[in-house]
C-alpha positions in Angstrom: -42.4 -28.0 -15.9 -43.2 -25.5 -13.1 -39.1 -24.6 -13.4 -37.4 -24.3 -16.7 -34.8 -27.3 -16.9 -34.8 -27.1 -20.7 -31.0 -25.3 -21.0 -30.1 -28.2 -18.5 -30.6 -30.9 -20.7 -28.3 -34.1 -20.4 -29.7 -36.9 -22.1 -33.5 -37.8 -23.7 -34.3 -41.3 -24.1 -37.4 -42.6 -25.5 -39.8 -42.0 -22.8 -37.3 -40.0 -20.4 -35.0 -36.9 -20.1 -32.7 -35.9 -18.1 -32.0 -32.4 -16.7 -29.2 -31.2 -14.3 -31.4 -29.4 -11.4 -30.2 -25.7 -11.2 -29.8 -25.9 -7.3 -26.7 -28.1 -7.1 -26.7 -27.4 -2.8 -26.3 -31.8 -3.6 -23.5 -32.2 -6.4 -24.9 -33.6 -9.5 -28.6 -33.5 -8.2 -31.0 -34.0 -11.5 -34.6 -34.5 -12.5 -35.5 -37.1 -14.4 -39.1 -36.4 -16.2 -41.4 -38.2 -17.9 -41.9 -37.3 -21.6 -45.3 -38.2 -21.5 -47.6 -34.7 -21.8 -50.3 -37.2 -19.1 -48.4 -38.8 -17.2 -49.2 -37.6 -13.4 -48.0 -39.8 -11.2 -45.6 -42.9 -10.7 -48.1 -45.5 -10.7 -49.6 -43.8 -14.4 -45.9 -45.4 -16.0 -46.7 -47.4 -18.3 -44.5 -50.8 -18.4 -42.2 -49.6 -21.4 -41.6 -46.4 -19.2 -41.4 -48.5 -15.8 -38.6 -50.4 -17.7 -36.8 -47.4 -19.1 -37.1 -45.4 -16.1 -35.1 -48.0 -14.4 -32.1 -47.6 -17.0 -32.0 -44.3 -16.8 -31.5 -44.6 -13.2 -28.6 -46.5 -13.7 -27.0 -44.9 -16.3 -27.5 -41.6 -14.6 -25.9 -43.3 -11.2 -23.2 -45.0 -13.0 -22.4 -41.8 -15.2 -22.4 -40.0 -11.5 -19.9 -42.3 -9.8 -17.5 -41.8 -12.0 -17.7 -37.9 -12.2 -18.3 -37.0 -8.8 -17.8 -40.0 -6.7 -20.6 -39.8 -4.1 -21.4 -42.0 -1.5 -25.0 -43.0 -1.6 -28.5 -42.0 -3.6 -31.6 -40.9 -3.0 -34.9 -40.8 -5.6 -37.7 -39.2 -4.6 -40.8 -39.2 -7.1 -43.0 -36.2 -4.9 -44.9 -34.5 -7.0 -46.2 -31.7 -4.5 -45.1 -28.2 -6.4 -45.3 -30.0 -10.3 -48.0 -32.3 -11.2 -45.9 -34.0 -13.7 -44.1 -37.4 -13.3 -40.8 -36.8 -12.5 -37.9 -37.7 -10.3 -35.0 -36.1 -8.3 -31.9 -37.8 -8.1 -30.0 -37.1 -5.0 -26.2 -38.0 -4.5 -25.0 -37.9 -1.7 -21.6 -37.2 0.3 -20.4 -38.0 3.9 -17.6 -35.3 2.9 -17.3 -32.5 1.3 -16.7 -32.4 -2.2 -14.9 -29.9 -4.2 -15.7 -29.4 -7.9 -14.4 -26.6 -10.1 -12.9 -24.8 -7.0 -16.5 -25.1 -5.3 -17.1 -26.9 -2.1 -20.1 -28.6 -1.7 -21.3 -30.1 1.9 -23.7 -32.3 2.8 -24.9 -31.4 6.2 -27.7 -33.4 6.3 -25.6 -37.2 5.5 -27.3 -39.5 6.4 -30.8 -38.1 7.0 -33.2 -36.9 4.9 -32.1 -34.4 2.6 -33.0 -31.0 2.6 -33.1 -28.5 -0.7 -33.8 -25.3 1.5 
């Protein structure tokens, strides 16, 4: 892993982990990454991982709307600064959000998001 998500562990699964990113500029953003040492790409998933991949989606969106209540997702599977499969999972707010006395706002709603 190019960054060090380890400490920011939330849940392995067989073929999958789940980390909460450490630049939260998009409340309850995470990386979802392959456990596979080879796996490069999307299309290397194997089917078993294809078919986890998508429950970890859901559990992580599910688990999401309850706790922070956003108003849409985005997934992106890039791969331009780690060669490693992974994923971001992006919620997203049309407000802003307050959590633990912080506000979070998504400027960029409905447009691409940005991380910069």
């Amino acid at each position: 892993m190019a960054e060090d998500f380890s400490k920011n562990l939330v849940k392995e699964y067989k073929y999958w982990a789940i980390y909460v990113h450490s630049n939260q500029g998009y409340l309850g953003r995470c990386v979802v990454w392959c456990k596979r040492e080879d796996a490069l790409d999307l299309t290397d998933a194997t089917p078993e991982e294809q078919s986890e991949l998508f429950l970890v989606l859901r559990d992580l969106k599910e688990a999401t709307k309850k706790v922070f209540q956003p108003d849409w997702f985005n997934y992106s599977f890039l791969g331009n600064e780690t060669r490693h499969l992974h994923g971001h999972f992006i919620p997203r707010y049309a407000k802003p959000k307050i959590f633990m006395g912080i506000v979070f706002e998504d400027k960029f709603y409905g447009h691409n998001y940005k991380t910069d």
